[in-house]
VMD Tcl script that builds the backbone (N, CA, C; Angstrom):
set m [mol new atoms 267]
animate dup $m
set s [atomselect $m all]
$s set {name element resname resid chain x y z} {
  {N N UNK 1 A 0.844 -1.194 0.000}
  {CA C UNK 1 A 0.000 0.000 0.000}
  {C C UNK 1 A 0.882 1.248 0.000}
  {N N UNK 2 A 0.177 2.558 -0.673}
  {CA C UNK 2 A 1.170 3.514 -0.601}
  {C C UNK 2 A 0.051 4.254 0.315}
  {N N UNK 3 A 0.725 4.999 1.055}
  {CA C UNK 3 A 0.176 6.348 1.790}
  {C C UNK 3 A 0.581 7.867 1.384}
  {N N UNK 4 A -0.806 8.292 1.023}
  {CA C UNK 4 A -0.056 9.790 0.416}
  {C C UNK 4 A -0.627 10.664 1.616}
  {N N UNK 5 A -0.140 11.980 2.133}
  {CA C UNK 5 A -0.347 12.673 2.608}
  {C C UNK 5 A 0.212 14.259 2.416}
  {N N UNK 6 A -0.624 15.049 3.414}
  {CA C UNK 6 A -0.422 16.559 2.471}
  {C C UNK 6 A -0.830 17.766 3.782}
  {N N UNK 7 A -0.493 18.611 3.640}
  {CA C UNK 7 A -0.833 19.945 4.204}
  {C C UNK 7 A -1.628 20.895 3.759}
  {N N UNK 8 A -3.011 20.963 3.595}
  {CA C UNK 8 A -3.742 21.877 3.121}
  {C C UNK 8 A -2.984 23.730 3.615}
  {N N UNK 9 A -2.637 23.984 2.497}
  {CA C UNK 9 A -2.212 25.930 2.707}
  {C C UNK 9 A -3.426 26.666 3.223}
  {N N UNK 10 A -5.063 25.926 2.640}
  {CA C UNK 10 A -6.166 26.910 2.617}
  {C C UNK 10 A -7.296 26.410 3.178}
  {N N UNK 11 A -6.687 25.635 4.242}
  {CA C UNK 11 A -8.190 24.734 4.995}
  {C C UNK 11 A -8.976 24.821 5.214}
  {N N UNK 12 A -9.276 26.218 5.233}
  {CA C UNK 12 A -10.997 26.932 5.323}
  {C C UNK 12 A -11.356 27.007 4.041}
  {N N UNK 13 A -11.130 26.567 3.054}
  {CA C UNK 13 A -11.423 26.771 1.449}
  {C C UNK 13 A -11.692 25.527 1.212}
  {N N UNK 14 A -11.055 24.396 1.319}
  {CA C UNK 14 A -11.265 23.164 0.807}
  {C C UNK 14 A -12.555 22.433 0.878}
  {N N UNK 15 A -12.906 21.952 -0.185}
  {CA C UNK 15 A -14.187 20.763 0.139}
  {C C UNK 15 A -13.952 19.256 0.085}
  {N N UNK 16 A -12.418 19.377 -0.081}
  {CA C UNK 16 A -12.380 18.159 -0.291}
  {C C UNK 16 A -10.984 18.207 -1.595}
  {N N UNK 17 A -10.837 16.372 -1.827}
  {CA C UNK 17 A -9.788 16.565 -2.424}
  {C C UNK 17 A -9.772 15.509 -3.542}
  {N N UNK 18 A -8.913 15.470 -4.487}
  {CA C UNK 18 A -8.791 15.115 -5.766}
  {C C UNK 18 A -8.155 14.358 -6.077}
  {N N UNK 19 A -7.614 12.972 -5.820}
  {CA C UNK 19 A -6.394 12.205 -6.271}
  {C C UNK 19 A -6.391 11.646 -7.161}
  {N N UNK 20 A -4.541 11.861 -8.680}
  {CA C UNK 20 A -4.598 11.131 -9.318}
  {C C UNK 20 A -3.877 10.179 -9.720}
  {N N UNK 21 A -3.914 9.135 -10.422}
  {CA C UNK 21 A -2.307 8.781 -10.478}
  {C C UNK 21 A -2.012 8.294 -12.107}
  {N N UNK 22 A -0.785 7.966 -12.126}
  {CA C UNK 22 A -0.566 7.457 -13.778}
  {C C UNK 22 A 0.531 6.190 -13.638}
  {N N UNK 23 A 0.426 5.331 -14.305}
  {CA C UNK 23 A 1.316 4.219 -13.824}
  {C C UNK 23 A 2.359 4.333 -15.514}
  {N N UNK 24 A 2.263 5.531 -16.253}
  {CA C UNK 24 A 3.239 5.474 -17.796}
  {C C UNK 24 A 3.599 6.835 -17.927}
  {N N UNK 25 A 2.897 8.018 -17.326}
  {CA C UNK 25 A 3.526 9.241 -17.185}
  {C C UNK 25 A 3.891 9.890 -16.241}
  {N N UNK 26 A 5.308 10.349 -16.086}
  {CA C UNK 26 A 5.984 10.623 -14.937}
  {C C UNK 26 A 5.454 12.215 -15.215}
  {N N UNK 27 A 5.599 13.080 -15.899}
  {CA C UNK 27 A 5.253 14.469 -15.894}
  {C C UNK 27 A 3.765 14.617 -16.240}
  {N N UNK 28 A 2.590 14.112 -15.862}
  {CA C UNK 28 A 1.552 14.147 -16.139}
  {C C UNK 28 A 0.519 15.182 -15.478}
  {N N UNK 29 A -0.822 15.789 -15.957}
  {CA C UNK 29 A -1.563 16.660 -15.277}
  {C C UNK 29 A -2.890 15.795 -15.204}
  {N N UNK 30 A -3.281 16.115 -13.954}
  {CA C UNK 30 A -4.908 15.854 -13.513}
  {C C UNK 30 A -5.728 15.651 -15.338}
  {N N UNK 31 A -6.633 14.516 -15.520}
  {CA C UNK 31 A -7.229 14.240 -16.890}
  {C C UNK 31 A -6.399 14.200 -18.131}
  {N N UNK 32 A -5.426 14.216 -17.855}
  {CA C UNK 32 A -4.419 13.672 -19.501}
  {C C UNK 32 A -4.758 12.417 -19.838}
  {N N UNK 33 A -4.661 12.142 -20.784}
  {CA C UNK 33 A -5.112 10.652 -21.385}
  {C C UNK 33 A -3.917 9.722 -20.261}
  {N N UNK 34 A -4.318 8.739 -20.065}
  {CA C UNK 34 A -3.379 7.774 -18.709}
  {C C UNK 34 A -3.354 8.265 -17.258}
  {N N UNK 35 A -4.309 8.980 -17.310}
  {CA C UNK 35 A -4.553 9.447 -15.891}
  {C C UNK 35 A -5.652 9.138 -15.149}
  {N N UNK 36 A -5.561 8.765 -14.151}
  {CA C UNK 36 A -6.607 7.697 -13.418}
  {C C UNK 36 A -6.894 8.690 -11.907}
  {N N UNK 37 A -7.931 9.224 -12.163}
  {CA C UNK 37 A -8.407 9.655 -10.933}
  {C C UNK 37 A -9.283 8.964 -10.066}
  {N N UNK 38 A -8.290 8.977 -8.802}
  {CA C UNK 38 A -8.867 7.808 -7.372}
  {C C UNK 38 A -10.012 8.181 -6.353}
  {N N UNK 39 A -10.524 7.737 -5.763}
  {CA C UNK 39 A -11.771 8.689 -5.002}
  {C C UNK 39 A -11.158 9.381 -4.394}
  {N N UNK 40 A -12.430 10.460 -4.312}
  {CA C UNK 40 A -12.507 11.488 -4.148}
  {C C UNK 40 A -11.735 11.146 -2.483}
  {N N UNK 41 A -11.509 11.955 -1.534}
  {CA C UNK 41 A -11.441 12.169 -0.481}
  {C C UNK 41 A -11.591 13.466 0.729}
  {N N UNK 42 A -11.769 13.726 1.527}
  {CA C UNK 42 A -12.099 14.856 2.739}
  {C C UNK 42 A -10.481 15.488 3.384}
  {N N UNK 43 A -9.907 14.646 3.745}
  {CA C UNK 43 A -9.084 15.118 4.516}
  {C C UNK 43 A -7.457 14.101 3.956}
  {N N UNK 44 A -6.678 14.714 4.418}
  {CA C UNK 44 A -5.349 13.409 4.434}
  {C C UNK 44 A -5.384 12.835 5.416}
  {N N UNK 45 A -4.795 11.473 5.476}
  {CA C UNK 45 A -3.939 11.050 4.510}
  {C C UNK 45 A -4.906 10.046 3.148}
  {N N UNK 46 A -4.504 9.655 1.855}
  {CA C UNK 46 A -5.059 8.435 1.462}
  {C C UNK 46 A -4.422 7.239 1.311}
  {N N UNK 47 A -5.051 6.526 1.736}
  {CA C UNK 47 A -4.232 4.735 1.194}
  {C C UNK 47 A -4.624 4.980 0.077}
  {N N UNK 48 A -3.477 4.369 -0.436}
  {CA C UNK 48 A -3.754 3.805 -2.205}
  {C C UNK 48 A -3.308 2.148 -1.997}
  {N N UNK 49 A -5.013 1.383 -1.431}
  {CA C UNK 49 A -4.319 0.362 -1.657}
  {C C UNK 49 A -3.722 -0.430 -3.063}
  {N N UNK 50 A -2.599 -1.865 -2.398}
  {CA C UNK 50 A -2.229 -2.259 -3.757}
  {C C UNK 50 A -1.546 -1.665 -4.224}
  {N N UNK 51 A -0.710 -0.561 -4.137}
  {CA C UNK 51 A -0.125 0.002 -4.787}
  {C C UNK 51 A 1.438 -0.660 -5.105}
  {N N UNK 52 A 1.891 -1.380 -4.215}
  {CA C UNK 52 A 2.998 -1.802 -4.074}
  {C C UNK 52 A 2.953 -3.645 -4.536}
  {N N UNK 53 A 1.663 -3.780 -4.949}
  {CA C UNK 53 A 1.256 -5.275 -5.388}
  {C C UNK 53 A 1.747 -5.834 -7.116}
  {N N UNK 54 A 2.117 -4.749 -7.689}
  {CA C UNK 54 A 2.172 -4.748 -9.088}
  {C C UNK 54 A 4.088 -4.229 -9.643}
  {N N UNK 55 A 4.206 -4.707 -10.713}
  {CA C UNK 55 A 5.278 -4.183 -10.568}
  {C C UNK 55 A 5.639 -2.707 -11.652}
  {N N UNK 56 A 4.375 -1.850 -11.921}
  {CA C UNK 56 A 4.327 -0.817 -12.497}
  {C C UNK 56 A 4.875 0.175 -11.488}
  {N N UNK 57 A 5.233 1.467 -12.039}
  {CA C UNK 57 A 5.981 2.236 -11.258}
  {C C UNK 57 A 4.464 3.148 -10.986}
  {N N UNK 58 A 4.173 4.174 -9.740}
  {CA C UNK 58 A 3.436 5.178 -9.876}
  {C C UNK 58 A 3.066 6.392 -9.074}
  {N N UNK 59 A 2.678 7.163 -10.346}
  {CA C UNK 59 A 2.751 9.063 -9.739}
  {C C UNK 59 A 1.330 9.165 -9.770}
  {N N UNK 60 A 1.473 9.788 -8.771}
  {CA C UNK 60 A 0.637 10.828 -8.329}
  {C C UNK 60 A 0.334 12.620 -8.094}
  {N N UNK 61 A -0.754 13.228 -8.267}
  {CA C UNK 61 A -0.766 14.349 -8.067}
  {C C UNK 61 A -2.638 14.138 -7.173}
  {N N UNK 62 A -2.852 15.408 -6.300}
  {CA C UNK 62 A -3.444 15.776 -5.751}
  {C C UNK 62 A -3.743 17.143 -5.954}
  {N N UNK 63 A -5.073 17.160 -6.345}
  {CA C UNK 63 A -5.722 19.077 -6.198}
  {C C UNK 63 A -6.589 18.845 -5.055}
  {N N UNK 64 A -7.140 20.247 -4.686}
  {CA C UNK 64 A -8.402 20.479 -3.796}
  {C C UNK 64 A -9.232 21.263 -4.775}
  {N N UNK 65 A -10.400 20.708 -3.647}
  {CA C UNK 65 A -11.382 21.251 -4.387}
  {C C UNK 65 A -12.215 22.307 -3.649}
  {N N UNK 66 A -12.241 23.770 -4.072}
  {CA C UNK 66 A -12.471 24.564 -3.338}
  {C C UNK 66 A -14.029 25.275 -3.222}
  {N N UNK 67 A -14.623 26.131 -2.559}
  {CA C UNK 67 A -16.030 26.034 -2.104}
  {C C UNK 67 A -16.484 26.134 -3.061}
  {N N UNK 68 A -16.326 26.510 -4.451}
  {CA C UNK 68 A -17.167 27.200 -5.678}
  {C C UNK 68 A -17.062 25.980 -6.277}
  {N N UNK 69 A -16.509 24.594 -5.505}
  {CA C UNK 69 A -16.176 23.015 -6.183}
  {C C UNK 69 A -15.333 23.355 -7.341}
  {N N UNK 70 A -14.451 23.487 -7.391}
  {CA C UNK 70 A -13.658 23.955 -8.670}
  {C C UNK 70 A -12.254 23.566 -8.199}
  {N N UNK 71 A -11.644 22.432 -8.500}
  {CA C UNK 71 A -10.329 22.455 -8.510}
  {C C UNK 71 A -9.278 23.212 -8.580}
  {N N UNK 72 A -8.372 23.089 -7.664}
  {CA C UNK 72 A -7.214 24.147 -7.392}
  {C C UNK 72 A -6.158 23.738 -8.523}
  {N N UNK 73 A -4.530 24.233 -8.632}
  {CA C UNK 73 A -3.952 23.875 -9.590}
  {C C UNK 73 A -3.373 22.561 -8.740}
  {N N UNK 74 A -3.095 21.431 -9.704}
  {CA C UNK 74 A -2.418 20.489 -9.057}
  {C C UNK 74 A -1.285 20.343 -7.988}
  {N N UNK 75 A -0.912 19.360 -7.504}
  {CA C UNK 75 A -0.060 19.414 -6.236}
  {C C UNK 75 A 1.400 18.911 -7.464}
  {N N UNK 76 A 2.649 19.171 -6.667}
  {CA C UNK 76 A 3.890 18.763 -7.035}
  {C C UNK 76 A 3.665 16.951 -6.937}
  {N N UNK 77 A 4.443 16.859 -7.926}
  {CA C UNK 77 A 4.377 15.295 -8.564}
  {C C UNK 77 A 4.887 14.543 -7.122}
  {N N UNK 78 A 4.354 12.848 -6.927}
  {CA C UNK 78 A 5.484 12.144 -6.234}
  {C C UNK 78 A 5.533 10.544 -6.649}
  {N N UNK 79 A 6.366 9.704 -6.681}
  {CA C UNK 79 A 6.192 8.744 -7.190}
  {C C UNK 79 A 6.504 7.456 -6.645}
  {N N UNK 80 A 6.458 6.369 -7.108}
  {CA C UNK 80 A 6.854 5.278 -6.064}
  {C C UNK 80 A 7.558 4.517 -7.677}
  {N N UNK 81 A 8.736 3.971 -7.174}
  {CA C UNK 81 A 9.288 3.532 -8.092}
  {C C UNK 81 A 10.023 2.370 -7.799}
  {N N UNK 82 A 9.516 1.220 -8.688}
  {CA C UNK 82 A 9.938 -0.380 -8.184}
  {C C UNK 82 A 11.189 -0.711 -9.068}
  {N N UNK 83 A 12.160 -1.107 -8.775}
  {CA C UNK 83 A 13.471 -1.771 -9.444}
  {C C UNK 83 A 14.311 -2.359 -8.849}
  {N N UNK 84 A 15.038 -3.039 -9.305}
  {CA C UNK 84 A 15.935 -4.623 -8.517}
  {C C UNK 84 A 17.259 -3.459 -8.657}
  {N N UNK 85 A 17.709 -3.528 -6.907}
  {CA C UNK 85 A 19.438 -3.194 -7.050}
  {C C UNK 85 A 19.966 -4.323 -7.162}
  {N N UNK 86 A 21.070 -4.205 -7.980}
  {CA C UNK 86 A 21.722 -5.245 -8.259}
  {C C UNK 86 A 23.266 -4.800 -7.236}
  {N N UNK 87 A 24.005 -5.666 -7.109}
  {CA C UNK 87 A 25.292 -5.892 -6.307}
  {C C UNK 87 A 26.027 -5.431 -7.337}
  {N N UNK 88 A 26.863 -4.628 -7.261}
  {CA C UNK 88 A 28.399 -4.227 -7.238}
  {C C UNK 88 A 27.981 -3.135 -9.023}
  {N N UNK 89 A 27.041 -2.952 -8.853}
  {CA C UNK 89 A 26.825 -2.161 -9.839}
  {C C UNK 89 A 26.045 -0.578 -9.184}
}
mol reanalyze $m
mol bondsrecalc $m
mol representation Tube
mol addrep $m
């Protein structure tokens, strides 16, 4: 499972929040084609379960959604990234 979590700047503004993720684009925005938006949520933190069950790599971004329900600009990217260290390399 991954756990994302966050600091609302505008906590009296928020209605809530927006999570997305992409398991093929590392520089991606909220609704680009390969972008998979996860439920909705209220507060941090979210499980993303499963996340660590597969061996795709994956990013995420997070907006809020503010009283007029209108999404804020996206959050800074973060990612989880699966690969074998190898020895002496």
């Amino acid at each position: 499972d991954a756990q994302l979590s966050w600091t609302d700047n505008e906590p009296d503004e928020s209605r809530g929040y927006e999570i997305w993720e992409s398991e093929t684009a590392v520089y991606f925005l909220p609704e680009d084609v390969g972008a998979t938006s996860l439920p909705d949520v209220d507060s941090s933190p979210y499980l993303h379960t499963n996340a660590l069950a597969d061996a795709a790599n994956h990013y995420y971004r997070m907006r809020s959604i503010n009283r007029c329900m209108q999404p804020t600009e996206p959050s800074n990217l973060v990612g989880i990234f699966k690969f074998d260290i190898q020895a002496g390399e």
